[in-house]
N, C-alpha and C positions, 0 to 999 in steps of 0.2 A: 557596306553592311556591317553592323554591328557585331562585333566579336562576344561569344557569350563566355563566360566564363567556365573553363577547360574542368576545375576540378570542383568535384561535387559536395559541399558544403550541407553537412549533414549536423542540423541542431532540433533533432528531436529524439533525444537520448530519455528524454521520462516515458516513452510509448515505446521503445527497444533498443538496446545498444547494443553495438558487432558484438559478434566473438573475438573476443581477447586471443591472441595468435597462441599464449602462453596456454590457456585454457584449451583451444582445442590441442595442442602439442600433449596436454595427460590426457583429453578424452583417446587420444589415437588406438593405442593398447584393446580396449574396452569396447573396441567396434567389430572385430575379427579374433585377434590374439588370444584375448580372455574374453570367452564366450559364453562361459559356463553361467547356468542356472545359480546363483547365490544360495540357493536352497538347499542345493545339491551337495552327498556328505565325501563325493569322491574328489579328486583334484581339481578338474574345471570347477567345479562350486567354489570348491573354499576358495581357489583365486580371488571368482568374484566376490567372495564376501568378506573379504581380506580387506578389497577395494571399496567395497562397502562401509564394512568398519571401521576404516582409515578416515572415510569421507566423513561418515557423521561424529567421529571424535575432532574431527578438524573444525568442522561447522558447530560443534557444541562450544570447543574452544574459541570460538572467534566471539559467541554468544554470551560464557559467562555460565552455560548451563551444562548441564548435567548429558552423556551421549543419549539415554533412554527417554531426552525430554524432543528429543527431534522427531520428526515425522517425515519421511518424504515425499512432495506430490507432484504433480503434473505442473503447479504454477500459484501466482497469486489468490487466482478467482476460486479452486478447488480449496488452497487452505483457509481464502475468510469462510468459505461455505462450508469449509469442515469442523472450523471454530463456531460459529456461528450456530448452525443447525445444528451438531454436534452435541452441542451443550443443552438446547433447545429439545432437541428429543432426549435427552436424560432426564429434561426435567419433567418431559409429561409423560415420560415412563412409570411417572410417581405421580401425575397430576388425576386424577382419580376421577370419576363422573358425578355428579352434581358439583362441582366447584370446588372439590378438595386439594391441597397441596399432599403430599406425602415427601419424607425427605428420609434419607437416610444419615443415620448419627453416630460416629464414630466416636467410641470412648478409649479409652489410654491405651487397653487394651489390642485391640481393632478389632473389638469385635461390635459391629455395626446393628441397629437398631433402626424400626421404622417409626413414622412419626407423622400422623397425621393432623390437619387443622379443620375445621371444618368453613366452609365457604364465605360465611361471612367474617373471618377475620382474614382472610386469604383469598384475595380478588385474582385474577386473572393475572399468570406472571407475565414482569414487564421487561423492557431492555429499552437503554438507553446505549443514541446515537448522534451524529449531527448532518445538518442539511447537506455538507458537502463531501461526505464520504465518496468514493469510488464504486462505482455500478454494483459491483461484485459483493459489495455490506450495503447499501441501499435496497437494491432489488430481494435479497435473503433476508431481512427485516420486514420487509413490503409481505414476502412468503409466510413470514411468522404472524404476521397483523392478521390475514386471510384465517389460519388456523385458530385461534382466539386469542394470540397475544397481544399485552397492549405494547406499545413501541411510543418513546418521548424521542423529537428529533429535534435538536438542542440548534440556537441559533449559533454563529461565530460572529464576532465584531465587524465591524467596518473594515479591520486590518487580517481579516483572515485567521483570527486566534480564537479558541476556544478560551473562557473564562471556567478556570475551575470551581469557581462560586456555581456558577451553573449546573455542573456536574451531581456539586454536592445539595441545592435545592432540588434537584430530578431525584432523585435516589429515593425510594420507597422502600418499605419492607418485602415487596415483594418482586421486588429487582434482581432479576438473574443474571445479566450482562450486561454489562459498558464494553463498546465499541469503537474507537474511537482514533483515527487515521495518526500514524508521527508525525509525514509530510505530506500536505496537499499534492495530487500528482497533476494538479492542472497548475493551479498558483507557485507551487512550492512552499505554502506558508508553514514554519514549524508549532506543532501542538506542545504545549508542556504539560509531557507526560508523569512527569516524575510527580507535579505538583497535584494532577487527576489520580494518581497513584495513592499517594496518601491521604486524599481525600477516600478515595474507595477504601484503604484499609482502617482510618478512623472510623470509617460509618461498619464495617463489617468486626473491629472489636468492640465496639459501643453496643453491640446487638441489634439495636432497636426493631423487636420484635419481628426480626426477620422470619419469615415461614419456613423457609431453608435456610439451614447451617451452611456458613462456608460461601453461601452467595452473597454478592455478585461476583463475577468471574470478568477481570480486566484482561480484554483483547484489543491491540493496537494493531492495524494494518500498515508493515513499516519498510514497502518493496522500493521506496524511493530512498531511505535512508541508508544503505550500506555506502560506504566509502566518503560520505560527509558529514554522517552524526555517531556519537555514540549509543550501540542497540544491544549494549550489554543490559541483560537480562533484570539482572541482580539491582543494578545501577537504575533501571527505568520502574522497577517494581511492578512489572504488567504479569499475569499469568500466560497470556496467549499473545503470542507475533508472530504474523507473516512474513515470507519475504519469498521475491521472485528471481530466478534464476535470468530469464533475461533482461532486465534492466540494469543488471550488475556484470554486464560484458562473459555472461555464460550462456548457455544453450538454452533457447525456446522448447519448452515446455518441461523447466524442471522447477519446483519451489520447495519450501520446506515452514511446518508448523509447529513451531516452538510449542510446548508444552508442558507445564509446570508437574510437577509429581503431585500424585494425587486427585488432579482432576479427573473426572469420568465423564467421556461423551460416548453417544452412540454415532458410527458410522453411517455413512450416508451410500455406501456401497458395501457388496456382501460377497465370502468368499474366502481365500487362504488367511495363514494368519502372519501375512508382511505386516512390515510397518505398526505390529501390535496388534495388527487388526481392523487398523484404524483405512488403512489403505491396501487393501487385499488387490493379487497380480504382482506378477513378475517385476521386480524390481529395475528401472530402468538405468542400469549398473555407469556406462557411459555418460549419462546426462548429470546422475547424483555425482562424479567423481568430475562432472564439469562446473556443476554449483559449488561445492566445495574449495576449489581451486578459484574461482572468479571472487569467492568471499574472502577469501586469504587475501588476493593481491588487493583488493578495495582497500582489506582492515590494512594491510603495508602500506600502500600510499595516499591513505586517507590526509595527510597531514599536508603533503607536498601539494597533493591535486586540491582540497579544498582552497589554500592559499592563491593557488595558480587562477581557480577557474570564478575565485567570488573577487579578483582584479579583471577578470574579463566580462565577467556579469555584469558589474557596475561601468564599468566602461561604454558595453553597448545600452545599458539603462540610461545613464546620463545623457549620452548622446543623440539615442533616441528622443527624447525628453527636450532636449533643448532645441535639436534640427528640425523635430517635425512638430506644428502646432496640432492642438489638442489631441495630444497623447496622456494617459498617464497610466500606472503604474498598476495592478491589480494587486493588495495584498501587503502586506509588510514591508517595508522596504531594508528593514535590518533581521527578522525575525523569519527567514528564507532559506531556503534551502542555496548552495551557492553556484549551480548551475542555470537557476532558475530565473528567467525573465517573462513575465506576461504582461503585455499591454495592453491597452483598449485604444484603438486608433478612432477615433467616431466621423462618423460620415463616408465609413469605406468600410464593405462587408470583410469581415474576415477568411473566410473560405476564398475569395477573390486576391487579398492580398498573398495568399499560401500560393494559390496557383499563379501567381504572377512571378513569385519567389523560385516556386519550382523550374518557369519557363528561364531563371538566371542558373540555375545551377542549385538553387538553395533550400533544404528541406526545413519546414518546422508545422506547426501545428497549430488548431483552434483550443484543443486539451484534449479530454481522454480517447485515446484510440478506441475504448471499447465501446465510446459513444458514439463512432463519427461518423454512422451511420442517421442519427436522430437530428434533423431539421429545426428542432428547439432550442431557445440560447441554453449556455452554458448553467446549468443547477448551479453550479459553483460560482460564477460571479452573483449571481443574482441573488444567491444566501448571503453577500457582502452587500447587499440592502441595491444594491447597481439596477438601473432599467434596464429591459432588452434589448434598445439599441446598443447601451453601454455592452452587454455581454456579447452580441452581432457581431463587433468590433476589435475583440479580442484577437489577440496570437499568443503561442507559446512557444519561446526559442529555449531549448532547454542546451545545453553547450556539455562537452564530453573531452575524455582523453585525446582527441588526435584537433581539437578546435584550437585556432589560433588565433592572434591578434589579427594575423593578415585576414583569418576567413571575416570579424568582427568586422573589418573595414569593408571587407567587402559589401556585407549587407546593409552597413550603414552608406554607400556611395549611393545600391540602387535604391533601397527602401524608400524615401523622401520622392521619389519620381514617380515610384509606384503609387504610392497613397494619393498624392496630386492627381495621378490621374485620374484616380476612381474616385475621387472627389469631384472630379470635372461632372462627371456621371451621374453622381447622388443628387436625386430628386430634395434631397435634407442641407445638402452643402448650401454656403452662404456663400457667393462670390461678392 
């Protein structure tokens, strides 16, 4: 009988990574010890807001920003929906009935002024996005389209990149949001943010007879970038960033929403006044002081682990590439994120190869977890112009902290047998 392989070979670190030993070692405290309410003005409080405050001057430092520009949330999906809608219900707080804009206009002073347009110079505000955003700013765009916004959702190249030409032809006057991912979390391809950045900020000093002052508002979803790019604030020029507590080797279900001074969204939940307001309830003291800690150690061995893991990435890209016939590569092949490998195997389903991977010991993915329930190829390959079989045939090995060469070998030994065989199988395969 064939001996399977003993230890469990886990490369699907874009859909969750463990907890960091280090990480749970500070949440410990903050489970039992310090219990207290953060709100609370007598000792168990302040503990916890001690912890609190510690957390988000840590997380603002790692960002670049300011502590008062952080948000705490439950995760990715809460903070694009809180950027997103957020902004979206400020603006038709002021969007008035028959077609009106309304805006408020702040002069040197601060003392703000309204200001309205009347409908025909002020269509229905827009937001700009692109086809392969994650569920979580697709579907909340989709919500805003229903309500009367209009939504432009931007192609990306062949190679998984957004052209910031594009960005700057979508931009109307009456554009409230760009949207717009750092890292693809299925491909890995990276966006150049910095260069959409000042495209947004040329077009919002140029005026061009915006209807609101101050719009558009640049929000980047950027839960895949900690520990491999730089998501200093200041450096990217974005107003609004996500990011997700467990894909950064901290606790499922904590995130946090950067936010720039001065913007004003409305809440999407109602109640005390956490988080500013923005995220009303009990602060979940433990999990923020485990995001905090997971971001620290990323931003520390951001430099060692990217070196480490885009020589193992290319490693099993190559090899995949050259052992198994018609493979290729989804996406950039320099312009990646460097844990990130997706292939398209064709003539062999993708869910098929996972589960055949799994029966060796070996975990990875077809892309986003929060799809994997929808039977439709992949939105993301197929925005890279690919047919369905092309995206059918896809996998995602995303590689992590405790991944080695030896596990790389391993999957390159059984993979090629696998594919073969379910190649035998396809009604498509050419013997």
């Amino acid at each position: 009988m064939k001996e399977k392989n003993k230890k469990r070979i886990y490369l699907d670190h874009a859909a969750g990574a463990p907890l960091d030993k280090r990480v749970k070692k500070a949440m410990e405290p903050y489970f039992m010890d310090v219990f207290g309410n953060p709100n609370a003005i007598y000792k168990e409080g302040l503990e916890a807001r001690e912890a609190l405050d510690s957390a988000r001057g840590t997380v603002a430092e790692v960002l670049g920003a300011k502590a008062d520009e952080i948000i705490f949330t439950s995760g990715g999906t809460e903070s694009d929906n809180l950027a997103i809608l957020g902004v979206a219900n400020e603006v038709k707080q002021f969007y008035g009935a028959g077609g009106k804009f309304a805006s408020l206009r702040t002069d040197k002073t601060g003392n703000s002024t309204e200001v309205k347009l009347s409908s025909s110079s002020s269509p229905s505000p827009h937001i700009i996005t692109t086809k392969f955003e994650h569920p979580a700013v697709l579907n909340a765009c989709k919500v805003l389209e229903k309500s009367g916004f209009a939504a432009t959702y931007l192609d990306v190249g062949k190679d998984g990149v957004v052209n910031p030409k594009d960005v700057a032809k979508a931009l109307r006057a009456n554009t409230v949001l760009v949207t717009i991912m750092y890292a693809n979390n299925e491909i890995g391809t990276v966006q150049p943010i910095r260069e959409i950045a000042k495209v947004i900020r040329k077009f919002r000093k140029a005026g061009n007879g915006k209807a609101i002052s101050g719009y558009p508002f640049f929000h980047t979803d950027a839960c895949q970038a900690p520990g491999y790019l730089d998501f200093n604030v200041e450096r990217l020029g974005v107003d609004m960033l996500t990011l997700n507590g467990s894909k950064i080797y901290g606790p499922k279900g904590s995130g946090v929403l950067y936010m720039k001074r001065g913007i004003k969204i409305i809440p999407m939940m109602h109640g005390g006044e956490q988080e500013k307001g923005l995220r009303p309830g009990t602060e979940n003291v433990a999990g923020i002081v485990g995001f905090a800690a997971a971001l620290a150690l990323c931003e520390r061995e951001k430099e060692r682990e990217t070196k480490r893991l885009t020589a193992l990435r290319d490693y099993l890209i190559k090899n995949v590439l050259n052992k198994i016939s018609k493979t290729s590569l989804n996406g950039s092949a320099t312009e990646r994120l460097p844990n990130n490998a997706n292939i398209t195997f064709l003539d062999a389903e993708g869910e098929a190869i996972i589960l055949y991977l799994d029966n060796e010991g070996i975990a990875c993915s077809t892309g986003s977890a929060c799809n994997s329930a929808n039977l439709e190829p992949s939105h993301v390959i197929t925005a890279l112009g690919k047919p369905h079989e092309h995206a059918h045939g896809a996998v995602r090995f995303t590689l992590g902290r405790n991944t080695t060469k030896k596990d790389i070998d391993f999957v390159l030994k059984v993979l090629p047998g696998i594919v073969g065989k379910l190649r035998s199988f396809s009604p498509t395969s050419i013997i």
